[in-house]
C-alpha positions as CSV (number, residue, x, y, z in Angstrom):
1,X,-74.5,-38.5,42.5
2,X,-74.9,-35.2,40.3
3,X,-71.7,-36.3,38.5
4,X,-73.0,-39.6,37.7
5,X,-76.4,-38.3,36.3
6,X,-74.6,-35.6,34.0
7,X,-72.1,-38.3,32.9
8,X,-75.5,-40.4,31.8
9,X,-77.0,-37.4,30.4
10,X,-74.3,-37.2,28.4
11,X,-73.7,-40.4,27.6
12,X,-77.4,-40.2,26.3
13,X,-77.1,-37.0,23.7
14,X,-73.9,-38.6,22.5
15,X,-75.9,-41.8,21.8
16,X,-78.9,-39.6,20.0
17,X,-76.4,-37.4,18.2
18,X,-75.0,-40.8,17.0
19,X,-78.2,-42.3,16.3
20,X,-79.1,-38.7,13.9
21,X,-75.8,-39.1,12.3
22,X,-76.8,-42.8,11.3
23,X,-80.1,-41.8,10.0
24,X,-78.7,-39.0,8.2
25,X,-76.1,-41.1,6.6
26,X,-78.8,-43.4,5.8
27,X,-80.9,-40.9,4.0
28,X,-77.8,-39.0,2.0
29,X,-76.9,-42.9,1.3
30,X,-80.6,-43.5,-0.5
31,X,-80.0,-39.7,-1.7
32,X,-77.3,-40.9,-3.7
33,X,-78.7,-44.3,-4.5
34,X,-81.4,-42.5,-6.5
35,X,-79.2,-40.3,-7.9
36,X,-77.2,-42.9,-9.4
37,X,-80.5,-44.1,-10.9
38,X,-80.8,-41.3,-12.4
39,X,-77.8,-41.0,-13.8
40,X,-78.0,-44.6,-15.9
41,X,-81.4,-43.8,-16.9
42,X,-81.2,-40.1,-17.9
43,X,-77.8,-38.4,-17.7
44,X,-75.0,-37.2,-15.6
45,X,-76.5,-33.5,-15.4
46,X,-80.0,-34.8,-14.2
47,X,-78.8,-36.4,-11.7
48,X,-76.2,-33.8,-10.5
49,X,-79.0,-31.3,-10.3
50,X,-81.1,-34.0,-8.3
51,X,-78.1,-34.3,-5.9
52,X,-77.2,-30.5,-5.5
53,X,-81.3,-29.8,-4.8
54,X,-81.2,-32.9,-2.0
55,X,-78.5,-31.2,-0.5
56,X,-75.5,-33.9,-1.0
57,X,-72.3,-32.3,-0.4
58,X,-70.6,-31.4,-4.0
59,X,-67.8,-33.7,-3.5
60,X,-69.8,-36.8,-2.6
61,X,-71.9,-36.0,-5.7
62,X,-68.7,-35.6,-7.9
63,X,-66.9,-38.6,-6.3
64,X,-70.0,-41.1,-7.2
65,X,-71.4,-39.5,-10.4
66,X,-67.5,-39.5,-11.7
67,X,-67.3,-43.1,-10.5
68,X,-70.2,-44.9,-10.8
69,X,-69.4,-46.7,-13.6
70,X,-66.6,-48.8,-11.7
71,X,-69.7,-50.0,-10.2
72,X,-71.2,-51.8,-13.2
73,X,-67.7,-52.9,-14.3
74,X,-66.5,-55.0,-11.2
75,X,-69.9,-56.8,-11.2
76,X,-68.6,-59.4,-13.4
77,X,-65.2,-60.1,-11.4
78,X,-67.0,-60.9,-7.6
79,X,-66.0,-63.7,-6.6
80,X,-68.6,-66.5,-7.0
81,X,-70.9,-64.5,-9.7
């Protein structure tokens, strides 16, 4: 019996941990959303400084802000736009 309720316990904190790692993702995905924003409507430094004071890892900020632009160009080739 104590097996099985540690085994749920643990079952449990691996579902929360999971559940804080989606809403984390969530939030650093909005983080960058913004920052992207940013980026088009001000400039690439504004929006890296937004980034690094959110707290989004450098190389997720360099990856999109170096990239973003890819974006905006494959709009046009979706299929069915």
């Amino acid at each position: 019996m104590e097996t099985y309720i540690s085994l749920v316990r643990g079952e449990a904190a691996a579902a929360n941990d999971s559940l804080n790692n989606f809403r984390q993702d969530t939030f650093t995905a909005q983080k960058i959303d913004v920052g992207v924003i940013i980026q088009e409507m001000l400039d690439t430094a504004t929006a890296a400084e937004y980034l690094a004071k959110n707290n989004v890892p450098i190389l997720l900020a360099l990856r999109v802000l170096t990239r973003s632009h890819r974006k905006a160009e494959c709009q046009g080739y979706i299929v069915g736009t």
